[in-house]
Structure formats: C-alpha cells, structure tokens
OpenMM code with the backbone's topology and positions (N, CA, C; nanometers):
from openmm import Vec3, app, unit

residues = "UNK UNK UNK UNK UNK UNK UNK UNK UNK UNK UNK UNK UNK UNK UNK UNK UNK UNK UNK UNK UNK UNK UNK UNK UNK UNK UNK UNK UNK UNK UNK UNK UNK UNK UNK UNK UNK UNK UNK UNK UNK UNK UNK UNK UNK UNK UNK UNK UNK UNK UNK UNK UNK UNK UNK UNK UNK UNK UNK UNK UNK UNK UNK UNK UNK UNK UNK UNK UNK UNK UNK UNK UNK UNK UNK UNK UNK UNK UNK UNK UNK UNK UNK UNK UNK UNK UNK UNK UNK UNK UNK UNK UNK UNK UNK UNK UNK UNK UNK UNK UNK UNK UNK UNK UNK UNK UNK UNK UNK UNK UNK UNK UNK UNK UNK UNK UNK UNK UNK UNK UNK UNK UNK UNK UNK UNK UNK UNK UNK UNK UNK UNK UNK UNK UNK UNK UNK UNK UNK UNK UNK UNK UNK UNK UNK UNK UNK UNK UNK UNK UNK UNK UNK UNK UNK UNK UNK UNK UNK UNK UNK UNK UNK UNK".split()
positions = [
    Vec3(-0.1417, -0.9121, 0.0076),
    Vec3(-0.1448, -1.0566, 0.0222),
    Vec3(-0.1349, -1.0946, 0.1698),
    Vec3(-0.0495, -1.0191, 0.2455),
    Vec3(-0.0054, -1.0471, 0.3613),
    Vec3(-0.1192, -1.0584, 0.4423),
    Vec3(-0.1839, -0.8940, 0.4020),
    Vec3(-0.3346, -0.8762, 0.5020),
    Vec3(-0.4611, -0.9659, 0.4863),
    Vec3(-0.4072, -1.0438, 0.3401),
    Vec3(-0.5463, -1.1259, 0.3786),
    Vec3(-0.5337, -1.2748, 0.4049),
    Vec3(-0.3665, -1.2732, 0.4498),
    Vec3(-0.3552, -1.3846, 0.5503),
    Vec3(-0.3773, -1.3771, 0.7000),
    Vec3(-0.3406, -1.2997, 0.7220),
    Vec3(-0.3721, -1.2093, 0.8728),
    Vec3(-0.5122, -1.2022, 0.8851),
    Vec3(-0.6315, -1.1912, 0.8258),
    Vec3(-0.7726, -1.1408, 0.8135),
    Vec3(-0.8310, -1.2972, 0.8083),
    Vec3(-0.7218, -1.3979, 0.7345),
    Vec3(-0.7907, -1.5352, 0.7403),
    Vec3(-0.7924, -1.6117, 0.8283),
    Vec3(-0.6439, -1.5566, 0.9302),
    Vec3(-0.5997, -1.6123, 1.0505),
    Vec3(-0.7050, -1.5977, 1.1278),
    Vec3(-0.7443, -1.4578, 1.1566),
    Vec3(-0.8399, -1.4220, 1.2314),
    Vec3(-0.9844, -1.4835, 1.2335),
    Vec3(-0.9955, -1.4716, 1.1259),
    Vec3(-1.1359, -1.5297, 1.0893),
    Vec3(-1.1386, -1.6848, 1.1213),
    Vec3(-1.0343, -1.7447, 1.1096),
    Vec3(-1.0078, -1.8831, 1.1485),
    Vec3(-1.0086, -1.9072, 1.2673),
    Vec3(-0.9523, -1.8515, 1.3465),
    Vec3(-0.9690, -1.8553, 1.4898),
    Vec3(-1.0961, -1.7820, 1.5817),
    Vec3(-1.1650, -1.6897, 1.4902),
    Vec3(-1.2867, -1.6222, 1.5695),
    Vec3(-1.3895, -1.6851, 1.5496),
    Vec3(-1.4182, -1.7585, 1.3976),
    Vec3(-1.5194, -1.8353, 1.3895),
    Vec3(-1.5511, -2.0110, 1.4207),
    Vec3(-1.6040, -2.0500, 1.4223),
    Vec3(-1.6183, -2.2523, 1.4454),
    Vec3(-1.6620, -2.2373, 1.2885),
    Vec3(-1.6646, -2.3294, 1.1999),
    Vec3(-1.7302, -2.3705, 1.0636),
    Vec3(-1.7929, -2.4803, 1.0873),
    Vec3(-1.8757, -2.4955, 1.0044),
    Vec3(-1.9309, -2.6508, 0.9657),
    Vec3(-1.8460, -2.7286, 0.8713),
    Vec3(-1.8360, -2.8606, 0.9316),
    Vec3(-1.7973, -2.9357, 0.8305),
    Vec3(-1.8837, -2.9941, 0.7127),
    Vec3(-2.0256, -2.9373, 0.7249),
    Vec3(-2.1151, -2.9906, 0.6173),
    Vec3(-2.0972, -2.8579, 0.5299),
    Vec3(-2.1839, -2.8965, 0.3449),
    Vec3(-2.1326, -2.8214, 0.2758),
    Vec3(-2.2526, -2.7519, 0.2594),
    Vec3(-2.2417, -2.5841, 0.2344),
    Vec3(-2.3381, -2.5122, 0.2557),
    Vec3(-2.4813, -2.5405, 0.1029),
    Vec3(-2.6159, -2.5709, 0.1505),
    Vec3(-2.7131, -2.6468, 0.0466),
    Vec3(-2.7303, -2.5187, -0.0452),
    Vec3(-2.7930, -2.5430, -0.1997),
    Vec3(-2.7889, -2.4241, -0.2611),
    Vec3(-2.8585, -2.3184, -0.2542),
    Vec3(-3.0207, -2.3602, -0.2005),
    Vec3(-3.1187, -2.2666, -0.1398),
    Vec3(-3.0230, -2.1611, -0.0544),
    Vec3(-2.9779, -2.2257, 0.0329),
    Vec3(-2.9435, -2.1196, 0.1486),
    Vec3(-2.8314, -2.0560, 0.0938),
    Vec3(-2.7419, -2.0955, 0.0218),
    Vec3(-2.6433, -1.9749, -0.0615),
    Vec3(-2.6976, -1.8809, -0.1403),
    Vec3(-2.8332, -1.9646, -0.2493),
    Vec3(-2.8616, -1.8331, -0.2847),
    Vec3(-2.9878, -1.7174, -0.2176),
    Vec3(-3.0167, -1.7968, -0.0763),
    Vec3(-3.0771, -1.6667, -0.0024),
    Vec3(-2.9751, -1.5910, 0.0554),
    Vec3(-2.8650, -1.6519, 0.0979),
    Vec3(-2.7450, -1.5565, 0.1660),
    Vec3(-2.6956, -1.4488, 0.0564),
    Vec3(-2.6804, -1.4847, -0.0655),
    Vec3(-2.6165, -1.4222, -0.1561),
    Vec3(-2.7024, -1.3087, -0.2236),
    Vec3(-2.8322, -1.3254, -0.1771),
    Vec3(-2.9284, -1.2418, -0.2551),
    Vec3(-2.9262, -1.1337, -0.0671),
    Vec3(-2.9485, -1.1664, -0.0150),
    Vec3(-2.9219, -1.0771, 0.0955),
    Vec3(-2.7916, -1.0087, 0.1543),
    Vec3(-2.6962, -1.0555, 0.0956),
    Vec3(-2.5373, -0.9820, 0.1236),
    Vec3(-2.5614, -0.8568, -0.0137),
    Vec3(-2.5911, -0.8846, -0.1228),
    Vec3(-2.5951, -0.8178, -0.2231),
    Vec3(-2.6932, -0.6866, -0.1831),
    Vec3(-2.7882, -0.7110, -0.1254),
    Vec3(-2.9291, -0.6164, -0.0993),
    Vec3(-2.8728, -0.5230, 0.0496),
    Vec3(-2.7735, -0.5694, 0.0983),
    Vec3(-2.7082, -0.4932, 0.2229),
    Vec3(-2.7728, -0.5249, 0.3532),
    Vec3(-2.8276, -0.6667, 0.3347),
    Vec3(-2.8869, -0.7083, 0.4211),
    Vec3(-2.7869, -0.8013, 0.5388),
    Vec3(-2.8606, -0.8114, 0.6881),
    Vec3(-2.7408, -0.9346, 0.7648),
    Vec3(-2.8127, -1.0544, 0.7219),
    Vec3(-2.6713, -1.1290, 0.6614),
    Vec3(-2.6307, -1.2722, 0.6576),
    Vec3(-2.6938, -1.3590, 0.7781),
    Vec3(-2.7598, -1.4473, 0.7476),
    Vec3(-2.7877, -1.5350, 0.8907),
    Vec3(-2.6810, -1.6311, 0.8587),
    Vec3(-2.5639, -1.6377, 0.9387),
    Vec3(-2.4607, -1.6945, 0.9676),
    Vec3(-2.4663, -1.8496, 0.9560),
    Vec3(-2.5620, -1.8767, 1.0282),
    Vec3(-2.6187, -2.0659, 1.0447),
    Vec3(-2.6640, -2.1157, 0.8889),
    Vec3(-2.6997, -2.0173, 0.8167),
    Vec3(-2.7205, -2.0624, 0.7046),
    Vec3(-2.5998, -2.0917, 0.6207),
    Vec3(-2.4936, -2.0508, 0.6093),
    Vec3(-2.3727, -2.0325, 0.5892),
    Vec3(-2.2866, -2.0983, 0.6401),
    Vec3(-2.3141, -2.1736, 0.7864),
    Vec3(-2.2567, -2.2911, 0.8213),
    Vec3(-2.1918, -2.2412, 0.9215),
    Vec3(-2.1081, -2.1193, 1.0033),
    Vec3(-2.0216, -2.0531, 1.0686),
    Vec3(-2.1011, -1.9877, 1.1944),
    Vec3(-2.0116, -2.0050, 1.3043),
    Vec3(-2.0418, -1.9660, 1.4332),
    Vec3(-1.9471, -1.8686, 1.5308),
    Vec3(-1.9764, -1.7574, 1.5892),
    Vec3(-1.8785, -1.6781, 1.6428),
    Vec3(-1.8640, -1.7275, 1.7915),
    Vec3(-1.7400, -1.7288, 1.7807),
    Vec3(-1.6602, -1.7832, 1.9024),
    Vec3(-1.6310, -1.6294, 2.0052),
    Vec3(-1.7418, -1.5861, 2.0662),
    Vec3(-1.7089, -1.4365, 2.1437),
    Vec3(-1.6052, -1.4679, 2.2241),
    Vec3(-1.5566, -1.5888, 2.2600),
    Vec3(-1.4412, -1.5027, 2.3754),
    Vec3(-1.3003, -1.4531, 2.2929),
    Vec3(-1.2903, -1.5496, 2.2003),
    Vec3(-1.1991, -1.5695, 2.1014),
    Vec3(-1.2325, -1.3890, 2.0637),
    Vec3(-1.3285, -1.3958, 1.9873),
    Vec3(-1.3055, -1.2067, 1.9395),
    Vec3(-1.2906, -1.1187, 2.0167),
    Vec3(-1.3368, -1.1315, 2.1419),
    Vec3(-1.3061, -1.0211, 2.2493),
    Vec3(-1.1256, -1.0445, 2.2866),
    Vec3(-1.0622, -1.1843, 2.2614),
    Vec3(-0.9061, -1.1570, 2.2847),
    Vec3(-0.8454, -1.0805, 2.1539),
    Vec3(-0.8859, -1.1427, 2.0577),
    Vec3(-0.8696, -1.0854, 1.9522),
    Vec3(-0.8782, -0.9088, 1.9151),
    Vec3(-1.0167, -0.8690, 2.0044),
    Vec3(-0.9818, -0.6926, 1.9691),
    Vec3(-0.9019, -0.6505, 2.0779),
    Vec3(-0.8958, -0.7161, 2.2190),
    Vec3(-0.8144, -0.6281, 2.2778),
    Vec3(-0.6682, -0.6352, 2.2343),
    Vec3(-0.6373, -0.7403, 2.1903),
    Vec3(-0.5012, -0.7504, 2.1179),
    Vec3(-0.4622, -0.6309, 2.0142),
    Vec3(-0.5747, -0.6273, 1.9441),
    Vec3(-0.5486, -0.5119, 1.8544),
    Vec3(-0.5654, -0.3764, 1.9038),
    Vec3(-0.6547, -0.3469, 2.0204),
    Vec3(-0.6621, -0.2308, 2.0870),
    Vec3(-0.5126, -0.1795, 2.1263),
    Vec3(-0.4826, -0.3057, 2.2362),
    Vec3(-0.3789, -0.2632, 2.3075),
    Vec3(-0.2346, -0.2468, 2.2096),
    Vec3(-0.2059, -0.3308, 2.0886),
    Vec3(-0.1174, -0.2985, 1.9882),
    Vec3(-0.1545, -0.1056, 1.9466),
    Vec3(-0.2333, -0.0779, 1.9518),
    Vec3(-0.2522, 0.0697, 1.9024),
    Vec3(-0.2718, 0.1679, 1.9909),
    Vec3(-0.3137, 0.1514, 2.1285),
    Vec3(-0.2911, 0.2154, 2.2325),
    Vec3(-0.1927, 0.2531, 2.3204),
    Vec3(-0.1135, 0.0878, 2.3238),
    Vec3(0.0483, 0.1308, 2.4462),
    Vec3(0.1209, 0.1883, 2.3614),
    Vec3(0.1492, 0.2124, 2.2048),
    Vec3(0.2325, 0.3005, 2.1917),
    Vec3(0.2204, 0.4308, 2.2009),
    Vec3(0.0975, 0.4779, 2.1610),
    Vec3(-0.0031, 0.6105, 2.1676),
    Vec3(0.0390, 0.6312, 2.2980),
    Vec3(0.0340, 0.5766, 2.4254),
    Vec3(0.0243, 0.6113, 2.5873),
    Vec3(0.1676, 0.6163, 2.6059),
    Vec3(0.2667, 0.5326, 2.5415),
    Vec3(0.3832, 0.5627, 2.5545),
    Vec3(0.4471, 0.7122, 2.4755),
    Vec3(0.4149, 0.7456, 2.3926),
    Vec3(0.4095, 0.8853, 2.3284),
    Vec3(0.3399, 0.9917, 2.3979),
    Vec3(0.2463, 0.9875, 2.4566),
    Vec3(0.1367, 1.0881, 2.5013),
    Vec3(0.1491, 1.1243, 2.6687),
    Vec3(0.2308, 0.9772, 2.7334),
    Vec3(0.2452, 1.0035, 2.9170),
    Vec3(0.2880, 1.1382, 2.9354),
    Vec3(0.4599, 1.1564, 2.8830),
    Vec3(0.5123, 1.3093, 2.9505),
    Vec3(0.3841, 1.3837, 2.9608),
    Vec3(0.3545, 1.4810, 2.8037),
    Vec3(0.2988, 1.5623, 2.7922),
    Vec3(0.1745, 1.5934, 2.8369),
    Vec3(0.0814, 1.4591, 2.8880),
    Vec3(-0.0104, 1.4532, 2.9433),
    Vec3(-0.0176, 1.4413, 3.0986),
    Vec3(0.1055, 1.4052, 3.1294),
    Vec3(0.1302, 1.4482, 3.3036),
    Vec3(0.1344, 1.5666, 3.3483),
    Vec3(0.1901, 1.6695, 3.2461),
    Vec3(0.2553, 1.7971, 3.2619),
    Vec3(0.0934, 1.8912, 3.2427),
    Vec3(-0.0017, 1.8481, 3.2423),
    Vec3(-0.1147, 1.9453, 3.1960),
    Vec3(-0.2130, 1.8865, 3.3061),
    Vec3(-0.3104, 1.9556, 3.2952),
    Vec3(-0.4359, 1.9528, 3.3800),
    Vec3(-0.5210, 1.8086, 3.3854),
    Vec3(-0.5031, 1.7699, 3.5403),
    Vec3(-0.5255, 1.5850, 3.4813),
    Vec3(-0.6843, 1.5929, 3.4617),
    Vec3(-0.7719, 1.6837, 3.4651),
    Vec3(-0.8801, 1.6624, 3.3453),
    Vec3(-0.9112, 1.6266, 3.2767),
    Vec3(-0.7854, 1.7114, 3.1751),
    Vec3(-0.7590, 1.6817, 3.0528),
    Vec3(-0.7732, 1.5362, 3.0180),
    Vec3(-0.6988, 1.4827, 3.1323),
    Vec3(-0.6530, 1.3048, 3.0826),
    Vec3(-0.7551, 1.2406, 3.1306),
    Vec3(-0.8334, 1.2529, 3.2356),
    Vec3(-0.9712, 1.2251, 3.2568),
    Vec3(-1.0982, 1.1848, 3.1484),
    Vec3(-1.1119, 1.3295, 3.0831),
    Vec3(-1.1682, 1.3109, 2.9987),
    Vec3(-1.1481, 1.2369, 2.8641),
    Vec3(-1.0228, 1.2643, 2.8390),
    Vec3(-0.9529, 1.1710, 2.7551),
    Vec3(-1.0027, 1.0233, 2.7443),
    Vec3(-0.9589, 1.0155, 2.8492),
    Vec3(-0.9740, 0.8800, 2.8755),
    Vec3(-1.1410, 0.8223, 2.9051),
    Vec3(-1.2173, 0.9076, 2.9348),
    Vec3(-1.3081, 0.8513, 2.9344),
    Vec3(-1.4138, 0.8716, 2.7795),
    Vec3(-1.3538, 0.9546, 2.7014),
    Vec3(-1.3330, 0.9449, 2.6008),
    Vec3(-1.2858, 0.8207, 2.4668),
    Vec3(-1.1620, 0.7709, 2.5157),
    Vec3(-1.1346, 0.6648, 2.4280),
    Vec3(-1.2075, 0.4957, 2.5043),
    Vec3(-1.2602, 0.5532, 2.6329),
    Vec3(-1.2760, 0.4128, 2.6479),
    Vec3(-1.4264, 0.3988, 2.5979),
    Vec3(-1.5235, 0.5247, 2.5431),
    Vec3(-1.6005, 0.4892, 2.5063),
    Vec3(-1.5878, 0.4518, 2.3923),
    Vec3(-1.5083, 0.5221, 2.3058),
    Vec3(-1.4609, 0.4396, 2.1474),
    Vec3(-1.4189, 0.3055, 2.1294),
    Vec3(-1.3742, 0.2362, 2.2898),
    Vec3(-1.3044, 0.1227, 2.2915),
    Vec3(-1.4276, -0.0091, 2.2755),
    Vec3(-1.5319, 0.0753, 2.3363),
    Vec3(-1.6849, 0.0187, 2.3291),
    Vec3(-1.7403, 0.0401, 2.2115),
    Vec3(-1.7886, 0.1071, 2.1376),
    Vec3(-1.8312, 0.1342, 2.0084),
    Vec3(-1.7696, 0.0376, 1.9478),
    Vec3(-1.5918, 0.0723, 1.9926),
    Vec3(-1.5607, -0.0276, 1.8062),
    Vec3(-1.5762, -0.1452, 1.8185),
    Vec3(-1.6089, -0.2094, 1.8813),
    Vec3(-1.6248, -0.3509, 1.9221),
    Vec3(-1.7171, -0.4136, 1.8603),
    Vec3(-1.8346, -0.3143, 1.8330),
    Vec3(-1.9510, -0.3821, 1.7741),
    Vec3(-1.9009, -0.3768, 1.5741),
    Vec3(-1.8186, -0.2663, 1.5751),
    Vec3(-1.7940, -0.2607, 1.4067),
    Vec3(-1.7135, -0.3537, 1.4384),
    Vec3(-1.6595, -0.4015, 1.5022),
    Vec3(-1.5386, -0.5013, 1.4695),
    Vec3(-1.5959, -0.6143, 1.4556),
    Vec3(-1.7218, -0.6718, 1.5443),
    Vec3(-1.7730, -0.7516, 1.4593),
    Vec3(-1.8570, -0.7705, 1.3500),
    Vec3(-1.8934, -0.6222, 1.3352),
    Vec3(-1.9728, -0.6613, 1.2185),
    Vec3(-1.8498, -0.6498, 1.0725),
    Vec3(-1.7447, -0.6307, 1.0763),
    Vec3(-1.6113, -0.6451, 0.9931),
    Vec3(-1.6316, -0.7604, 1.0285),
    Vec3(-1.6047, -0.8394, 1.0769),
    Vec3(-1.5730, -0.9550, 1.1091),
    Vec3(-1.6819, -1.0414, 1.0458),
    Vec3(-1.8029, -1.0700, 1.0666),
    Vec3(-1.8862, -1.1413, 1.0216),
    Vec3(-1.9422, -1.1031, 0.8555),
    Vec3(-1.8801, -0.9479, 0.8211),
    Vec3(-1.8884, -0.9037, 0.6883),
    Vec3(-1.8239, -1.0341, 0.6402),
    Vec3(-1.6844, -1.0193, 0.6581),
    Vec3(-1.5657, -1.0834, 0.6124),
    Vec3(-1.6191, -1.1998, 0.6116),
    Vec3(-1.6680, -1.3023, 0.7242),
    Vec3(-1.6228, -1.4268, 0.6885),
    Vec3(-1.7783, -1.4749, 0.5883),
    Vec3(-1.8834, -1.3981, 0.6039),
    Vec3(-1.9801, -1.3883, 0.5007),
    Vec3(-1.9119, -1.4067, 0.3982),
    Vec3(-1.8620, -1.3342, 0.3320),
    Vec3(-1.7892, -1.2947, 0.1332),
    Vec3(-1.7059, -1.4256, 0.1571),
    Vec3(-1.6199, -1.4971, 0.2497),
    Vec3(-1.5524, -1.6085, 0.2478),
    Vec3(-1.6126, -1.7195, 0.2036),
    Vec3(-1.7740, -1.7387, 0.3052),
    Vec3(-1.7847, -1.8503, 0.3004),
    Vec3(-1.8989, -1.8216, 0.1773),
    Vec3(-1.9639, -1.7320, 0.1168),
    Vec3(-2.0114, -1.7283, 0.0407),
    Vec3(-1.9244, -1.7960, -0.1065),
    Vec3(-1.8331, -1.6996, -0.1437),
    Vec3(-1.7038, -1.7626, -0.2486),
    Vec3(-1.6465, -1.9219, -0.2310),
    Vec3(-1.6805, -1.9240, -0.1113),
    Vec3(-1.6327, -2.1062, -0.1042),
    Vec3(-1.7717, -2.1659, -0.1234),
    Vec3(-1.8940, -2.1524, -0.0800),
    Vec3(-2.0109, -2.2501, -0.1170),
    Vec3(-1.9820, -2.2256, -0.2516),
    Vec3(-2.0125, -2.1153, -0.3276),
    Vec3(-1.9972, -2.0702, -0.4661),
    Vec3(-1.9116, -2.1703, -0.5547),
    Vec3(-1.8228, -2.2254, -0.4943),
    Vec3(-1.7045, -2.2995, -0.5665),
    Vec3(-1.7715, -2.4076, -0.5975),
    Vec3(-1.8658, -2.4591, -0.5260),
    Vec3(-1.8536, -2.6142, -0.4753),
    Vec3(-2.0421, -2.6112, -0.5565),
    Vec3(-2.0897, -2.4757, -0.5842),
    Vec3(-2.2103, -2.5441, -0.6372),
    Vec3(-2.1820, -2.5111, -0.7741),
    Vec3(-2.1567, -2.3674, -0.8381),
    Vec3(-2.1185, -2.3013, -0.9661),
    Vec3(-1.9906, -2.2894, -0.9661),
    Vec3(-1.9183, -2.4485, -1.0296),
    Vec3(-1.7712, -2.4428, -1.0764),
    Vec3(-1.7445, -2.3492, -1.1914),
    Vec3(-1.7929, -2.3121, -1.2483),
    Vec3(-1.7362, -2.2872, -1.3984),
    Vec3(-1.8019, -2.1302, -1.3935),
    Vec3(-1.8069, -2.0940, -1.2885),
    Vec3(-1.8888, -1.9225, -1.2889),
    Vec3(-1.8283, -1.8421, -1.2013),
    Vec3(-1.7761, -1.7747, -1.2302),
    Vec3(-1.7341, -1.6784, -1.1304),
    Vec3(-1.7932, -1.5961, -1.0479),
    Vec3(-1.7294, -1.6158, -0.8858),
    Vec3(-1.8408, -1.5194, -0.8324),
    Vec3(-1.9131, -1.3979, -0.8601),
    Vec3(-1.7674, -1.3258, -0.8535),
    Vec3(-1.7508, -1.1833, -0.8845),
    Vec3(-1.8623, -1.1190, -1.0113),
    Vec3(-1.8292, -1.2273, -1.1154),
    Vec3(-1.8872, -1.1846, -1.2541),
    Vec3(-2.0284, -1.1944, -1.2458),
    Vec3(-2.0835, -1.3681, -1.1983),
    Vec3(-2.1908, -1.4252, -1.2004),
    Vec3(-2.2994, -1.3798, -1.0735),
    Vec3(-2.2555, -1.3130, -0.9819),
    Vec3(-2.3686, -1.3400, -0.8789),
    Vec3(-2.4583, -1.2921, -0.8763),
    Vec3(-2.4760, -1.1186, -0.9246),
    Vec3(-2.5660, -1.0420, -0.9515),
    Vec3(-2.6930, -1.1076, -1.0550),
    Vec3(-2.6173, -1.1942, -1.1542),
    Vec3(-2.6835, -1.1981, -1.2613),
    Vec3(-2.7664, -1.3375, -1.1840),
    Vec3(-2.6678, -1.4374, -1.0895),
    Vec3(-2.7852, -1.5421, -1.0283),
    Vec3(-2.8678, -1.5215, -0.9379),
    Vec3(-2.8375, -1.4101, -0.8526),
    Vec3(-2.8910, -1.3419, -0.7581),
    Vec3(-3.0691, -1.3076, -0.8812),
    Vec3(-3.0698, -1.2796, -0.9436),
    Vec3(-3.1630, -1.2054, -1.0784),
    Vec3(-3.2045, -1.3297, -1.0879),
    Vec3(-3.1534, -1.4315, -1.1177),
    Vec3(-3.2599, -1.5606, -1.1668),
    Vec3(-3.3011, -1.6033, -1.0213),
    Vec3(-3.2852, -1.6318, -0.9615),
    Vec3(-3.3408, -1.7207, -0.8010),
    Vec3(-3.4339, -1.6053, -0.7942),
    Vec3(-3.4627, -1.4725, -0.7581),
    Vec3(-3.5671, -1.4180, -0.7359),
    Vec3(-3.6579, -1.4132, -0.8646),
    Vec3(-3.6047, -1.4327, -0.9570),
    Vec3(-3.6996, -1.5005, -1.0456),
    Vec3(-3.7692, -1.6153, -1.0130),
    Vec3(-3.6977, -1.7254, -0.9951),
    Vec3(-3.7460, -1.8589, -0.9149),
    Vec3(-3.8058, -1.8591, -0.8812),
    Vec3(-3.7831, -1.7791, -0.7414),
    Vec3(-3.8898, -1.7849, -0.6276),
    Vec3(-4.0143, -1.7504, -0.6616),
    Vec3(-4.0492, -1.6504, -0.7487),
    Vec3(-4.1578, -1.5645, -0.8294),
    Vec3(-4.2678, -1.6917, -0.9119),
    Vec3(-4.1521, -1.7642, -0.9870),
    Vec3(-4.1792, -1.8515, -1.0563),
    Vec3(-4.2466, -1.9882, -0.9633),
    Vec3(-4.1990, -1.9977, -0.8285),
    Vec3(-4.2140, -2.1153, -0.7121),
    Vec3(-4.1867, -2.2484, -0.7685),
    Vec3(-4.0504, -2.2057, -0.8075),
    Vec3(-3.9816, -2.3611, -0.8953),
    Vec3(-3.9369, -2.4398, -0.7450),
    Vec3(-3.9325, -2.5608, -0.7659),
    Vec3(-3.9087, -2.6316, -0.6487),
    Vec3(-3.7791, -2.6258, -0.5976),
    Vec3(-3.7533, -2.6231, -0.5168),
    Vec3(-3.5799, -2.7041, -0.4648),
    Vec3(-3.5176, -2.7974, -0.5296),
    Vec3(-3.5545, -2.8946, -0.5881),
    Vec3(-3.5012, -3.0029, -0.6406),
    Vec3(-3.4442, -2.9871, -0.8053),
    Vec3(-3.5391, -2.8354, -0.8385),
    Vec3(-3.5105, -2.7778, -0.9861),
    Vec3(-3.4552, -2.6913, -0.9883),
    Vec3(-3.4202, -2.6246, -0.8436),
    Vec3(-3.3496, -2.4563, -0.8492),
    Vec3(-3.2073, -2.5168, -0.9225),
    Vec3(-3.1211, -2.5512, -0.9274),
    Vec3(-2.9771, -2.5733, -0.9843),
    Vec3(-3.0019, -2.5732, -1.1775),
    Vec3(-3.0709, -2.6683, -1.1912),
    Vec3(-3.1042, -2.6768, -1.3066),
    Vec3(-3.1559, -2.5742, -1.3781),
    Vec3(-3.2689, -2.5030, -1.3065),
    Vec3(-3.3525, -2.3889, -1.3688),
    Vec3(-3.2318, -2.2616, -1.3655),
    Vec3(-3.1251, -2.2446, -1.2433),
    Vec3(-3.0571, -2.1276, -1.2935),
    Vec3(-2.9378, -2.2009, -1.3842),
    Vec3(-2.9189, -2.3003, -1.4008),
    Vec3(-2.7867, -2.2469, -1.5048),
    Vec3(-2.8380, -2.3001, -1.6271),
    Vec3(-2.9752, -2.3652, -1.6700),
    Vec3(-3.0257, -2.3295, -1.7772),
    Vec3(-3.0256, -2.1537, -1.8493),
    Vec3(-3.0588, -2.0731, -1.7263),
    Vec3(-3.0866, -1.9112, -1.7562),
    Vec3(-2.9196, -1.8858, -1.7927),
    Vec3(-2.8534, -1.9505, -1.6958),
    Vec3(-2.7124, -1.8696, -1.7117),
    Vec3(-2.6333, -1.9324, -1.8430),
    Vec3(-2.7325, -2.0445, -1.9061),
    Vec3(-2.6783, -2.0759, -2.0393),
    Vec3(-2.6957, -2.0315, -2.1256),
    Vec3(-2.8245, -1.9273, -2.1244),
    Vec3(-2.8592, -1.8240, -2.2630),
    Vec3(-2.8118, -1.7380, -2.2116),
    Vec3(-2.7270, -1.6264, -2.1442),
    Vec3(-2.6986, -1.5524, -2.0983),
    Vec3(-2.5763, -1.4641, -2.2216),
] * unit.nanometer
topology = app.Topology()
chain = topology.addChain("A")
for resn in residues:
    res = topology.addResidue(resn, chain)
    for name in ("N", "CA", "C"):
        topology.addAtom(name, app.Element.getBySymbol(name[0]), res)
C-alpha cells in the first residue's frame, strides 16, 4: 500500500496532467496499444513529463542507494589497487546512465496504467478494467474494421459488451 503511495507521489510530481477529461477514441487507441506492448502517446492521455523534476527525482534515488554502498565499500577500496576503483567507478557511472532511461520508461509505464484506469472510470462505469479491457480492446478493433463513426463508438461497444 505504502509503495503505491510513494509511486503516486512520484508520478504526481514528475508528471503535469490535463485538466480536460481523456475523449473515448483516444483511450481506446491508448488501451489497445498498452495491451499490444506498444508506447503510449502520452498527449493522448492528457500527461506531460516534467524532465527536470525526474532527473531530481532519480538522483535522489541514486544517491539514497549509493552513499551507503560508498560508505560500506571506502576502507576496503582504499586499501587495494586504485584501478580497481577507477574502473569501478567508471563502471557504475555508466549504469547511472542506462538506468535513467528505464527509469523513465517505469515511469511513463506507470503513469500510462494510471491514467488509463482513471479515463476508464469516467467512460465504462460499471466495467472493470482489469476484467473488461481485453474484451473492449476486441470490439474497437472490430470498430475500426467495421469504420463505425466516433459519435457511435460508445454505443456500438457496450451494445457488444451487453451480449457478452
């Protein structure tokens, strides 16, 4: 529970949101492309990354997992061949680079499935994400197949999701 207050904090402070509410087309192209392992276009979804904000944000977490590591590791690493710590180090600072990019793509995973489950609320009250999406994800590419309009996509899927 804790961690996914901590993960909301974050996400709250790394991203800007829209205050408009996400339209249903674009949830169910986001939702049919999060499902397929595809990237989310963010703007469709309403949310914007705030880079300076995430770059304080990982070094915060870097340096929480590093000064104690360096505080454990100084003696023994003074006492040996400063090579050793050379390389080391030029070692973790390339990992320090790498993870940066998974950290945002964690990051924009995350607030994807967020803001997906919150449009979700606000268009299909009575459906659960979890249960329902695959199966609406299945009718909209039906839709589209079908070239039902915009103005009928709502209607045409939860007609389907009423014989279901």
């Amino acid at each position: 529970m804790r961690e996914k207050n901590i993960l909301s904090m974050i996400l709250n402070f790394v991203y800007s949101k829209s205050k408009q509410p996400v339209l249903l087309k674009d949830l169910l192209v986001a939702s049919t492309q999060q499902s397929n392992g595809m990237e989310v276009d963010s703007t469709r979804l309403g949310f914007r990354l705030r880079l300076t904000r995430a770059y304080f944000v990982y070094i915060a977490l870097v340096l929480a997992v590093l000064v104690p590591i360096s505080l454990l590791t100084h003696k023994p690493l003074a006492k040996i061949d400063p090579h050793i710590s050379i390389i080391g180090a030029m070692i973790i600072t390339a990992l320090i680079f790498m993870g940066f990019n998974y950290f945002l793509a964690f990051l924009k995973n995350s607030m994807t499935k967020q803001s997906l489950k919150k449009a979700w609320s606000v268009h299909f009250p009575f459906f659960s994400y979890s249960e329902y999406q695959l199966k609406v994800n299945k009718i909209f590419e039906q839709a589209m197949r079908e070239e039902v309009s915009k103005r009928d996509l709502q209607k045409y899927i939860l007609e389907r999701l009423a014989t279901l």
